[in-house]
N, C-alpha and C positions, 0 to 999 in steps of 0.2 A: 423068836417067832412071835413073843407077846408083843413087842415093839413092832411089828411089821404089820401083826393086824389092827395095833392101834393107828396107826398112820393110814390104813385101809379104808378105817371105819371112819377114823378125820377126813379123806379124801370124799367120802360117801356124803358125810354132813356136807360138807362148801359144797359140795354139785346141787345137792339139796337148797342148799341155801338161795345160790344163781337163780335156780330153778322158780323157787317161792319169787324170789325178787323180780323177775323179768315177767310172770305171770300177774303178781302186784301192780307192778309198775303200767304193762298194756290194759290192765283193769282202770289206769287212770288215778293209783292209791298214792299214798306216801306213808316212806318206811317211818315206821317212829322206836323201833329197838328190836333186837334177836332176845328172843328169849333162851330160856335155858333147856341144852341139848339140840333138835334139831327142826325147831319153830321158829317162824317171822311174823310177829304180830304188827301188821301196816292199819291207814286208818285214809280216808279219802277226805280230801279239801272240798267242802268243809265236813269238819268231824260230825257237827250236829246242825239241825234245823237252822237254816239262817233267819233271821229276823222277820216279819211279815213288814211289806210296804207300809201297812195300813197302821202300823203303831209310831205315829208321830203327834204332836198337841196339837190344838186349836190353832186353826189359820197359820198352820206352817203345811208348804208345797215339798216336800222330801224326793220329790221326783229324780232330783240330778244328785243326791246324795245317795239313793239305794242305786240306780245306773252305776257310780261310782263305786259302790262295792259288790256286783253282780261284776263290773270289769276287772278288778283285783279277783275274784275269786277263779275265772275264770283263766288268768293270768297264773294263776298258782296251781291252777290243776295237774297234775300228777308232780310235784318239787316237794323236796323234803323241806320240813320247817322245823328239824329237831337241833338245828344252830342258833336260834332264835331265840333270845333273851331282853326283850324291849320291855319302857319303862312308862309310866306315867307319873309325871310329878308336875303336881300343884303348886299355885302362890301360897294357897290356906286351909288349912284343913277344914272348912268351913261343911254347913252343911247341903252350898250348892252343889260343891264335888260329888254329896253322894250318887248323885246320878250319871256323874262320867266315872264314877270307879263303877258305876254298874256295867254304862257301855262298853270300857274295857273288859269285865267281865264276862261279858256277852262275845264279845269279838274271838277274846281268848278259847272260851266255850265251842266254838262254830272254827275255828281252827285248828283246835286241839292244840295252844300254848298254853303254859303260863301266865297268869296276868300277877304285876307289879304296881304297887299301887305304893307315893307317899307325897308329903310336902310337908311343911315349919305348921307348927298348930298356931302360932299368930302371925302368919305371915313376917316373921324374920327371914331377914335377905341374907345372913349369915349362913343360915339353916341351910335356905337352898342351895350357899351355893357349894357348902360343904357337901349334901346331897348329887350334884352336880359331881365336884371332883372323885366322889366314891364310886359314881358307877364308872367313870373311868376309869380308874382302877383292878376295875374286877369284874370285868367281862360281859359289860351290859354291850349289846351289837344295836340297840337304838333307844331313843330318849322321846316324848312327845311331851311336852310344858307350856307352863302358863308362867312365863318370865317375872320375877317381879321388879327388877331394874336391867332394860338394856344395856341402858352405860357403862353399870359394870361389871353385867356377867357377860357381854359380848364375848370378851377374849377366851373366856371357861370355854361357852359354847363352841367355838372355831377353833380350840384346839383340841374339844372332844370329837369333831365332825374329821381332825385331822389325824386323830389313831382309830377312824373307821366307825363311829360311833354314829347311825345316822337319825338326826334329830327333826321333827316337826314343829312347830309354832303352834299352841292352841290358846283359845282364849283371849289373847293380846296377842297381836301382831308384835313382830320385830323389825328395826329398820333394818334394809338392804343388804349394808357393809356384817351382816349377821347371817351365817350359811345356810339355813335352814333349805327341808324341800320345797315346803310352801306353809302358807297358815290355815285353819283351821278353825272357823269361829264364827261369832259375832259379826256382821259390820259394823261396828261399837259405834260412829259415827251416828250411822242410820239409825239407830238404838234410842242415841241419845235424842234425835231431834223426836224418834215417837213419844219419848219422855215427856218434852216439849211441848208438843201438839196434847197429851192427856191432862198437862197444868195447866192451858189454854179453855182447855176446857171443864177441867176442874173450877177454876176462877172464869169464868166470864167478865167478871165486874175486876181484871185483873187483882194486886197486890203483890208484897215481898213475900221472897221464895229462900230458903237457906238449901245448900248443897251440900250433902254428910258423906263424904266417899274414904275411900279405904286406903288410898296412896295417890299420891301428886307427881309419880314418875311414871309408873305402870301405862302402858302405851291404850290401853282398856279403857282405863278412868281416864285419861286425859280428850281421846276421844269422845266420850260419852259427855261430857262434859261440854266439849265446844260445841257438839251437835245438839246438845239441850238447851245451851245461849242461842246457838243460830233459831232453832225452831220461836224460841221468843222475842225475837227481835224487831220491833217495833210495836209489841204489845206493850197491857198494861200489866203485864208480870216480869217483876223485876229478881235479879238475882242481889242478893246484899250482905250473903255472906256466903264461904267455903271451908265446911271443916274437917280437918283431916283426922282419920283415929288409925291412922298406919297400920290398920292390920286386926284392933285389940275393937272385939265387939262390946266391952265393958268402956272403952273411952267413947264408940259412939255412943251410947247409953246416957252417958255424961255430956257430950257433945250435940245433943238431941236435946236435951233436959234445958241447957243452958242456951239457947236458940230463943226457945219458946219464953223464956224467963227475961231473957234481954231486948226483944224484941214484939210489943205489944203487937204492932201492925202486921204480924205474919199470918200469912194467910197458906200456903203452904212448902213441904217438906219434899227435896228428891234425891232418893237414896239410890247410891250409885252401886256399892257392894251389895252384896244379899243379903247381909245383916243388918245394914243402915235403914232400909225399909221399913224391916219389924222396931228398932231403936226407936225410931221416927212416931209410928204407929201406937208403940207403947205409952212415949213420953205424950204424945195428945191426950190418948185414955184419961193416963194416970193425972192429969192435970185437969180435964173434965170441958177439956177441947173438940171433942166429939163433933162433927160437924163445920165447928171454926176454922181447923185448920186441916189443910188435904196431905197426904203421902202420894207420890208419884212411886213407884219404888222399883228397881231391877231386882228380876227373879222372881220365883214363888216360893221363900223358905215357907216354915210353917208358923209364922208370925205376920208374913205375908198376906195368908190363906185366911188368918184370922180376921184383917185388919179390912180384906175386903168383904169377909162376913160382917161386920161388926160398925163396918161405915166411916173409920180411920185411912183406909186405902181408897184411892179413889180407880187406881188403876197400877197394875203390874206390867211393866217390859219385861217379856220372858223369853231366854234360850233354849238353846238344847245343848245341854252340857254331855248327855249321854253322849249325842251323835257325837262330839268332840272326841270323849275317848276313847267311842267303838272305832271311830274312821281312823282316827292316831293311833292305835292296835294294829290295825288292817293295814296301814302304809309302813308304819315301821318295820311292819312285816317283811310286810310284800320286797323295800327296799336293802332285804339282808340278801333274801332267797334273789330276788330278781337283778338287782343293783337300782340304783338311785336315777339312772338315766334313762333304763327302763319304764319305772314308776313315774317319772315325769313327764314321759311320752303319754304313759295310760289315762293319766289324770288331766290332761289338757282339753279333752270334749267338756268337763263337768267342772272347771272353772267358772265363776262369776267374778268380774274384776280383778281377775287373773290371781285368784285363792277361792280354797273353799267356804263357801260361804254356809253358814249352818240356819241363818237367816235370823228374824226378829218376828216377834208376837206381841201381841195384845193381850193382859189376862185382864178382865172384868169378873163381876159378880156373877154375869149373864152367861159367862161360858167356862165360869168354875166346875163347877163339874166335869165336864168332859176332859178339863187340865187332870181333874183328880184320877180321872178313869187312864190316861195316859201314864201316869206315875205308878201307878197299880198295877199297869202292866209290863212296864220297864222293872220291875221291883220283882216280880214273880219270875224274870230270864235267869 
């Protein structure tokens, strides 16, 4: 008899169960576990506040980036996301990322996942790609990255997209023959020539420019780079030297130093990584260059920030590294629960040159602050 009313009382929980689920479910929730005995605690897409429009930096237009996740969100309303184990990995543990391990955190936050946050602390390609083989391994269902050589982590990539693993592009674009959904970034290109156009007008009275970047493969820098020549070309600012510190912000340091030391006629500096900036920035100070010679620089680390108070910086190319992570959160998502052909249907209104574009800014002295007041607020999600 004790056996008959146990299975009575099991038969009572599952109807219970159906019951919670299909009342959940027409509410528009998603399941996220059974609790213990005869409870279902669900939780609705998105779990928390989603982002306000209004929190993006100086002279960026976020218009078709928030569209783009008001359509993913509404694409996931009532699906469960508790299969959902997505990744974000870096080229560098640098401290541009800290702001896209925020927007992943944000993303995660507002959908009730997980967030996953790593990459090589000097940008070793080894690191990543070990990184890379691991979560194949062990049950990561998407990946969003900042490649640091196409050439030879293509094959990693395309055979992690081939046991179901599905991966974004952030940061650097990848060539074609690479299966990504789409990319996510920069138009590094465009980036560079703003570069261009701020050493332009840093020098008026032209002169030699030295180029301090962080890798000579990475699809990013090599970008940013021809579009900082092109914007110069036919000026009187010349490029006359490229140096590379693969990753290690102590050899631009050294690479910044020995610029200014061997080259009397240098009038200024453009730093392609977010470290090369400050490097740059530094080595004028400390040498008592002030004035003499300009920093163009990508990004606003907080060397950056200095160097345009301080009159080292003449001008900052700044992204949005958050939007990178949060929107690589949201897609990797979106393309477990929904599938990948789905997600590529959704995202085709909010393409620019057929990727997501997260766009390019301007930092000056004259619109530092309201940069500062943007990072303060990304920093409090």
């Amino acid at each position: 008899m004790r056996l008959a009313g146990e299975k009575k009382e099991e038969a009572l929980k599952k109807k219970l169960t159906v019951a919670l689920l299909a009342t959940a479910l027409a509410a528009g929730s998603v399941l996220v576990g059974v609790a213990a005995g005869n409870t279902v605690r669900a939780r609705s897409v998105p779990h928390a506040a989603l982002l306000s429009p209004t929190v993006h930096p100086p002279t960026f237009d976020d218009t078709k980036l928030f569209g783009l996740r008001n359509a993913l969100v509404a694409a996931l309303k009532g699906k469960s996301l508790s299969s959902v184990n997505t990744w974000m990995v870096v080229n560098i543990l640098a401290t541009y990322w800290v702001a896209g391990k925020q927007g992943d955190a944000q993303a995660a936050k507002e959908l009730g996942i997980a967030a996953h946050y790593e990459g090589p602390s000097q940008g070793q390609l080894s690191t990543q790609v070990s990184e890379f083989e691991t979560l194949g391994s062990t049950g990561a269902t998407g990946m969003f990255t900042s490649v640091i050589d196409p050439a030879s982590e293509g094959t990693i990539i395309n055979n992690l997209v081939k046991k179901g693993v599905d991966v974004v592009a952030i940061d650097s674009p990848v060539p074609a023959n690479i299966h990504v959904l789409t990319y996510v970034g920069t138009p590094n290109y465009t980036a560079g020539q703003a570069a261009g156009e701020a050493m332009k007008k840093a020098l008026p009275h032209g002169g030699d420019v030295a180029i301090l970047t962080g890798s000579l493969t990475a699809q990013n820098a090599l970008q940013r780079i021809a579009g900082f020549k092109a914007a110069l070309a036919g000026s009187n600012v010349k490029v006359t030297s490229t140096e590379n510190d693969s990753g290690a912000a102590a050899t631009a340091s050294s690479n910044a130093s020995a610029v200014i030391a061997s080259n009397p006629n240098l009038k200024g500096i453009y730093g392609v990584y977010s470290y090369d900036g400050p490097a740059g920035a530094a080595a004028i100070k400390s040498k008592g260059d002030t004035g003499k010679i300009w920093v163009v620089a990508d990004d606003n680390e907080p060397g950056t920030v200095a160097g345009l108070q301080n009159g080292t910086v003449y001008a900052s190319i700044i992204q949005q590294p958050f939007m990178q992570g949060y929107l690589g959160a949201y897609l990797t998502a979106a393309m477990k629960v929904l599938g990948a052909a789905k997600v590529k249907a959704i995202i085709q209104p909010f393409l620019t040159d057929g990727v997501i574009s997260t766009g390019v800014g301007t930092l000056t002295k004259a619109n530092l602050s309201a940069d500062l007041a943007y990072n303060k607020a990304i920093g409090a999600g």
